[in-house]
N, C-alpha and C positions, 0 to 999 in steps of 0.2 A: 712180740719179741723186741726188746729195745737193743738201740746200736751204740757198740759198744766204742768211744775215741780214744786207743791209745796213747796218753801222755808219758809213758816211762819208757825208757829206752836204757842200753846197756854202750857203754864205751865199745868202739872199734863196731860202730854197726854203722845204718843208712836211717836218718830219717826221715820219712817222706810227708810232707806239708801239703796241703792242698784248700784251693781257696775257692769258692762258690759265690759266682758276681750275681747281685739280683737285681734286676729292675723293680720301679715304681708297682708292678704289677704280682710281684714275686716269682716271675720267670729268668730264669737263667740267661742274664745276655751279658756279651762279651765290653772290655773295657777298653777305651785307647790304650794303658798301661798296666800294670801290677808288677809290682817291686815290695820284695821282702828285705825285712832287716832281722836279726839274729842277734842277741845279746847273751853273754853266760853271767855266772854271778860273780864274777868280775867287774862288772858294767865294761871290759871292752870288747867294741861291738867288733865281732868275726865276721856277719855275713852283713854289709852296706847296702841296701836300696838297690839290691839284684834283681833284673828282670822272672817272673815267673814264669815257665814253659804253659802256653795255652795247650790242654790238652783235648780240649771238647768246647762246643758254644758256652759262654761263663765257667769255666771249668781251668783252673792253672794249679799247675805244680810245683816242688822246689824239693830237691833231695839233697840234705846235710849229709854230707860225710862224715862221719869222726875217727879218729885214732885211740888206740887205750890212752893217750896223755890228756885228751882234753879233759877240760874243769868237771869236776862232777858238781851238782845241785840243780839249780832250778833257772832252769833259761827262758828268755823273754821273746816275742815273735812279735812284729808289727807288721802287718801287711797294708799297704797304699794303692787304692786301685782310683785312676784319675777315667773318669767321660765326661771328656771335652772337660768345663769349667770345673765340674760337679767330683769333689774329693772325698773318698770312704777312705778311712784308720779303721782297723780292727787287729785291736790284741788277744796274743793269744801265747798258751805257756806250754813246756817239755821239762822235763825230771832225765837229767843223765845220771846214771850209775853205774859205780866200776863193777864189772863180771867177774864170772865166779872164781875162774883161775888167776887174776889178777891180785 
């Protein structure tokens, strides 16, 4: 069975982010920080370098709210997790779309 990552979402929902820190080893271990940024295809950025909730050892969260008015298309995600010196970027994308009564 493969796992399936939601990328599309619908205006006026929650979308839920989650970011998986790995060690040299490929075990899950926790970071000094993790800060997401949020971009829509505007390029202006909504959610700035927000701390992500740890929710497990290497394990952190961030939950987008939206409204029916935000931007529909294709939003940009950068995640920053810093240990100690050592700094991970990783990008990553979501598809908004207006719902069906809209």
């Amino acid at each position: 069975m493969a796992i399936r990552v939601q990328t599309e979402f619908t205006r006026a929902g929650t979308v839920r982010i989650i970011y998986y820190n790995y060690d040299d080893d490929e075990a899950l271990a926790d970071a000094t920080s993790v800060a997401i940024s949020i971009i829509p295809p505007s390029g202006t950025v909504v959610v700035d370098e927000v701390a992500m909730n740890k929710t497990a050892t290497g394990v952190y969260e961030y939950y987008y709210e939206t409204t029916s008015s935000v931007e529909e298309g294709a939003y940009q995600i950068e995640v920053v997790a810093l240990d100690g010196s050592y700094k991970t970027i990783v990008p990553s994308h979501f598809t908004m779309e207006a719902g069906i009564n809209e």
